[in-house]
Each structure stands twice: as structure tokens, then as C-alpha cells.
N, C-alpha and C positions, 0 to 999 in steps of 0.2 A: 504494500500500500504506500509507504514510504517514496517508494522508487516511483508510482503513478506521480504520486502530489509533486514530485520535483519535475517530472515529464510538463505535467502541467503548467506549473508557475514556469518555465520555460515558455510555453506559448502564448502565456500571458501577454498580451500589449502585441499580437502580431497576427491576425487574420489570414494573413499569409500561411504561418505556419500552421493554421489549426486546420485551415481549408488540405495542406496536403498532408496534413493526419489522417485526416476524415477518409481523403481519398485515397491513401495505402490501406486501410483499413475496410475500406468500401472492397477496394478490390480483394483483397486477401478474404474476408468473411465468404465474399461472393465465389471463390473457390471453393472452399472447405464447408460453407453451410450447407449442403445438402448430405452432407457426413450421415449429422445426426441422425435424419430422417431415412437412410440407407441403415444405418445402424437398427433401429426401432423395430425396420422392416423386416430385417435379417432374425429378430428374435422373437414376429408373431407366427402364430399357428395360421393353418389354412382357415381354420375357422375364423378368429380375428381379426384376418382380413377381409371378409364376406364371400373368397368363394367357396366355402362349404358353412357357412353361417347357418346356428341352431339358435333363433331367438329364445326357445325353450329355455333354453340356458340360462339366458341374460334376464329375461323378463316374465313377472310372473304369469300364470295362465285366469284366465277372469272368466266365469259363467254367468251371464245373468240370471238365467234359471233357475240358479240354484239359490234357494231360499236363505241358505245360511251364509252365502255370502255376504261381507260387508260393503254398503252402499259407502259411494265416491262423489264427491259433488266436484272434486278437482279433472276439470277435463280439460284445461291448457296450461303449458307450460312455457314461457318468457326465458330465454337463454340470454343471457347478454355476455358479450365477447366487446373486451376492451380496447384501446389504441394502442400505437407503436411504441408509445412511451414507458409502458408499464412493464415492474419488474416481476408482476405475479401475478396470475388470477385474485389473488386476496387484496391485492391494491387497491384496491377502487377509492377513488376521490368521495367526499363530504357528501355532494353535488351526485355522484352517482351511486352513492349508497339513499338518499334520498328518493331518487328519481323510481328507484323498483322497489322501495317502501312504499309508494304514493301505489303504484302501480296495481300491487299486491290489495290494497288496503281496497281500491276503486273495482278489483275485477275479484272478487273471494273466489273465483273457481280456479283460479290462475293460482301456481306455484312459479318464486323465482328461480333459477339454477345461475349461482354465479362463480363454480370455482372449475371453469373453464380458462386454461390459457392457450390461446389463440397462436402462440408463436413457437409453439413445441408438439409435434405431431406424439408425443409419448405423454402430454400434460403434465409436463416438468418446468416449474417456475426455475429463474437464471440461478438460483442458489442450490439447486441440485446440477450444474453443471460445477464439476469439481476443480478440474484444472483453472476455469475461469471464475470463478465463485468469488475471488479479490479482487478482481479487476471489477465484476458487476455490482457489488456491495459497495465499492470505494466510490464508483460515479453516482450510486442511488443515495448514497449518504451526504457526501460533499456538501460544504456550504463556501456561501459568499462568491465569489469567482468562479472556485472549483464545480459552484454547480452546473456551470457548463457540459462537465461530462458526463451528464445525462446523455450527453447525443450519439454515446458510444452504445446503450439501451437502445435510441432510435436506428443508428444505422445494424446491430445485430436484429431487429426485428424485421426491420423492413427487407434483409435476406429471406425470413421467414414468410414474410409477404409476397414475396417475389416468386418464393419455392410454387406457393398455392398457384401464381398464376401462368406456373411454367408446367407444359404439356407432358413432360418426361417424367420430373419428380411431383405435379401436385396430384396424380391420383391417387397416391401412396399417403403421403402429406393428410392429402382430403380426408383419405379413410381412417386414418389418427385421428383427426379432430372429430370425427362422427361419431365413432366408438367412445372418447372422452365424451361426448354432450350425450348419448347416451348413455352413459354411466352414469353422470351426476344427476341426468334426468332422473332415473330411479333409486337413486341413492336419497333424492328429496321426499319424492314421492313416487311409489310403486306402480311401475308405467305398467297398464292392462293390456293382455294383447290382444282381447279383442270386444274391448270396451267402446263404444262409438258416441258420438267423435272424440278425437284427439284431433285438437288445436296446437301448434310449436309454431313459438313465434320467437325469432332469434332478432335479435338487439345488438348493433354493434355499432362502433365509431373507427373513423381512420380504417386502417388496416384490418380490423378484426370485420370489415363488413365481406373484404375478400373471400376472408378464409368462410365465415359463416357460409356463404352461397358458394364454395366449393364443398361446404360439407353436405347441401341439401340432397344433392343424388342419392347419396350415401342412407340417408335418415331414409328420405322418401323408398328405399328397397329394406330397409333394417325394420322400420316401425310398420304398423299395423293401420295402411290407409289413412293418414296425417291430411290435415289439412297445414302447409306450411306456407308462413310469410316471413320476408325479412323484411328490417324495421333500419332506415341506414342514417345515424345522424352524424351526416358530414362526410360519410365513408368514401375509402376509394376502391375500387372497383376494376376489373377488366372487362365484363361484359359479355364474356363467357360460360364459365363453369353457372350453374346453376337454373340459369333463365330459363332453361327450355323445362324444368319439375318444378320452380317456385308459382305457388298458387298466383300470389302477390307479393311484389316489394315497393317500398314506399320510401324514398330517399329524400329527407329532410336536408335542406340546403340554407344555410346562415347567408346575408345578405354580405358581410365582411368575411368569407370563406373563400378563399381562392384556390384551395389544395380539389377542389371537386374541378376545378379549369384543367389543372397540372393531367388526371389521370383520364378525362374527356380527350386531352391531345395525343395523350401516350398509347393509349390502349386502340386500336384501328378500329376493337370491335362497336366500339363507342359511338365511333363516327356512323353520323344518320345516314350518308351514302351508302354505306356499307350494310344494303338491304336485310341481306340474308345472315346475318349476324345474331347468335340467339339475344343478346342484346333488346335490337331492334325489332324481334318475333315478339318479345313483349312484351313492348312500350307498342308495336301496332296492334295488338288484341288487347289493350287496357290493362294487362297485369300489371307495366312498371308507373309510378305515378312519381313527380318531384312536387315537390309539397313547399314553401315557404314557410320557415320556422320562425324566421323576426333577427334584429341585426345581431347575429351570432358570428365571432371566428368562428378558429375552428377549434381553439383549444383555448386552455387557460380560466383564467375568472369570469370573460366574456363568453366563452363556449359554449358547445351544447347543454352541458352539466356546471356548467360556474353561477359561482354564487353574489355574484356582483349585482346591482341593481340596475334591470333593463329599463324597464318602462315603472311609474308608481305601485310600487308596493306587490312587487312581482320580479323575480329574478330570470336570470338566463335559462337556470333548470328548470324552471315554471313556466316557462314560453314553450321551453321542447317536451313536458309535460304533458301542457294542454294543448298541442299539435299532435304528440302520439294517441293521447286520448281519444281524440274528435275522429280517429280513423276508423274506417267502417270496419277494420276487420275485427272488432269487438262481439258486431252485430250481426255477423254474415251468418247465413245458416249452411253452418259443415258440412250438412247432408248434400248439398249440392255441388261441392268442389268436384274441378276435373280429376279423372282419376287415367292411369297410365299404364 
């Protein structure tokens, strides 16, 4: 840790230098980060990856018929996958431990799941990486200056990010994270397999809205006829992985948010010319909708989840609040989603 802080205080006073930290470090992660996730892969069962998948296994069996079973009034479940900046699924900001408090409180049949991490296809927050375990603790902890090196958490996630939207490693990637959100889903509450409906509604910002709609294929073949929606405040996206099995998604956009510009330009699937793009398939059948959420960045005390004072007597998490609220997918009736 020692040896970091003097790295540091070196770049102190020099843009220069920090910019080509970043970028030895950008490329070297972007090397080695699909390690991980080759690793993870090497150590599931066929079962665990879905091609000979026994949900018997994983989830309990439900009869309605049977009298002695116990009645369920919880029939959806709210995933929320956090941004690029976080060092844990347990992280969550003031603001976004609020915002699926409200959530919970307004929908009683809805259960949260929140110890999802979004940047680890094994759901291993950065302090079960062991060799780098000082390096990750020393930027999350930092103060004053040093807290800069946060950006060393943004750029090891956004590899993580990257993985999901590359053709090679994110199918592998994907099915980690699905297998984790199915986990925690009935680790909360005991997912029925053939209890009707089941509502999953996955909640993410930044980068985690990626991975979320890379896991959807996954979910939609694992669970028992879901109606799924994601829920995207601020996210960035490719515009692939997911679109063509997401019921609905609904991507809240902050009026001072310019990171949804950044991955509009990058991502080709994005681009409106680009007819045939699952993207584009669902934003022309009405599943994708952009929503105006009120002057939100994208991060920070102004963000989606900050606690700063937007408008009278009403915060930035209270705007994105009562924009996820007012969504119809509260009210839709299950029984009608398409089914595949």
C-alpha cells in the first residue's frame, strides 16, 4: 500500500502522467481480464453452465393443488446491478439503498435481491481477488487527492463491461451472472417453478445495465416462463445481447448525462440505421422506451441515486423514484407476455 500512495503522490500535479497510467493499465487489464472468467468457466459443471441444466436442483418445486402448501403473495423480484465504480455488490450508496427500500415498501409483492456483483462472472467482490486485494482496498479507501484512485475500480470494471459485450467471452460471462441472480433470487425468497406469474425486473446503472441484458437469455431459459424487464438508469448498453427475450426495457436518461451519447456512438448496434439490429427490433415493436428522468448526471450527489436537492423538497433519488414508479410494468398483466 505504501509503495501505491508514493506511485501516487508522484502523479500528483500532472494529468499527463495519470492519463498514461490509466492507459498502460487500460491496456494491460484488457489483456488479462478475461483470465478470470476462462478460469470460472474451467471449474463449472455441464450442469452450471445450462447445457444439461436440472432446475430441480436449484429451485424448489410449487403445486398449487396441493392444499398444504404454503401461499406466496411475492410474485416479482427487483435485481439491481450496480455501476462501474463499485467495489462490491454490498456497496450500495445512501441514495441506492433508499431507492429499493421505497420500492419494496410501494410494490409488497416484490422482493429486493441486491448482493449481485455485476463485474465478476463467479460473484466475487475485488477483495476476494487475492493477489490484487491491496491494490483494490488502497484506491476504495484513499482520501483527499489519493481519492483519485478510484479510477483504477472504474477502469478494472469497465474490462468487465467490455467482456459482456464481446461475442467470444460474454456468453460465458452472461451465464455467470445469471446463475448468480438466480441464486440470490432464491436465497431471498424461494423462487416457485411453476408458480404463475413470475415478474424479474433487473435495475441497473452504468455498466451493470450491460451485463443485466446479457444475463436475460440466460434467466428467460433457466426460470419458469418470466415475464422480464430491465429498468436502465443512465446505463450503457450495446444493443445486443438481450433485446430480442427482454419483455420490456425502459432506459431513464438524466438531462446532464452524456455517458448514454458516449455508448449511442460506440456501439453500431445503437445506430437507428442499423435496421436489423436486435437493438432496433425493439425500440420498433415498442419494447425499448427512453423515458426522461429530470436534470440528473450520471453519477454523484446529482445522479440517479444522489441525495442532493433537485427540485423543492424532493431529491435526485426521488425524481428517479417516481419515474421508475409511474412505469407501466407494475400494472401489466403477466399472463399476456410474449413467450418464446
Amino acid at each position: 500500500m505504501f509503495q501505491l500512495q508514493l506511485i501516487l503522490r508522484w502523479l500528483q500535479g500532472s494529468t499527463l502522467k495519470l492519463l498514461v497510467l490509466a492507459g498502460v493499465l487500460l491496456l494491460s487489464w484488457g489483456i488479462f481480464a478475461p483470465v478470470g472468467t476462462l478460469v470460472w468457466w474451467l471449474g463449472q459443471s455441464a450442469e452450471s453452465l445450462g447445457f444439461k441444466r436440472n432446475s430441480s436442483e436449484k429451485l424448489p418445486e410449487f403445486r398449487a393443488s396441493d392444499p398444504d402448501a404454503p401461499a406466496s403473495t411475492i410474485n416479482c423480484y427487483i435485481i439491481f446491478l450496480p455501476g462501474v465504480g463499485d467495489f462490491s455488490a454490498n456497496q450500495l450508496t445512501a441514495g441506492e439503498e433508499f431507492f429499493l427500500a421505497r420500492l419494496a415498501q410501494l410494490h409488497p409483492g416484490c422482493v429486493t435481491v441486491r448482493n449481485v456483483f455485476p463485474y465478476s462472472a463467479a460473484n466475487q467482490d475485488l477483495a476476494g481477488e487475492r493477489f490484487l486485494t491491496p491494490l483494490w482496498e488502497a484506491a476504495e479507501n484513499a482520501d483527499g487527492w489519493l481519492k483519485n484512485a478510484d479510477i483504477l475500480i472504474k477502469i478494472r470494471n469497465l474490462w468487465r463491461f467490455a467482456i459482456s459485450a464481446d461475442d467470444r467471452y460474454g456468453p460465458i460471462y452472461s451465464q455467470g451472472i445469471a446463475d448468480a441472480i438466480v441464486k440470490q433470487m432464491n436465497a431471498v425468497h424461494p423462487v416457485a417453478l411453476h408458480q404463475q406469474p413470475l415478474r424479474v425486473i433487473l435495475i441497473g446503472t452504468s455498466g451493470g445495465v450491460q451485463v443485466a441484458l446479457s444475463a436475460v437469455p440466460y434467466l428467460h431459459q433457466w426460470l419458469h416462463n418470466p415475464q422480464i424487464t430491465v429498468i436502465s438508469a443512465g446505463g450503457a448498453f450495446s444493443g445486443e445481447e438481450g433485446f430480442d427475450q427482454v419483455d420490456a426495457m425502459y432506459h431513464l436518461q438524466g438531462q446532464r448525462d452524456w455517458v448514454d451519447d458516449v455508448s449511442r456512438i460506440v456501439f453500431p448496434s445503437r445506430w437507428y440505421w442499423i435496421v436489423g439490429s436486435p437493438f432496433n427490433r425493439a425500440r420498433q415493436q415498442g419494447r425499448y422506451t427512453v423515458v426522461s428522468s429530470g436534470p440528473h448526471t450520471h453519477d454523484g450527489n446529482e445522479g440517479y441515486f444522489g441525495l442532493a436537492i433537485a427540485r423543492p423538497n424532493q431529491t435526485y433519488v426521488e425524481l428517479t423514484l417516481q419515474a421508475v414508479n409511474q412505469l407501466p410494468v407494475w400494472s401489466l398483466d403477466l399472463s399476456s407476455h410474449r413467450t418464446f
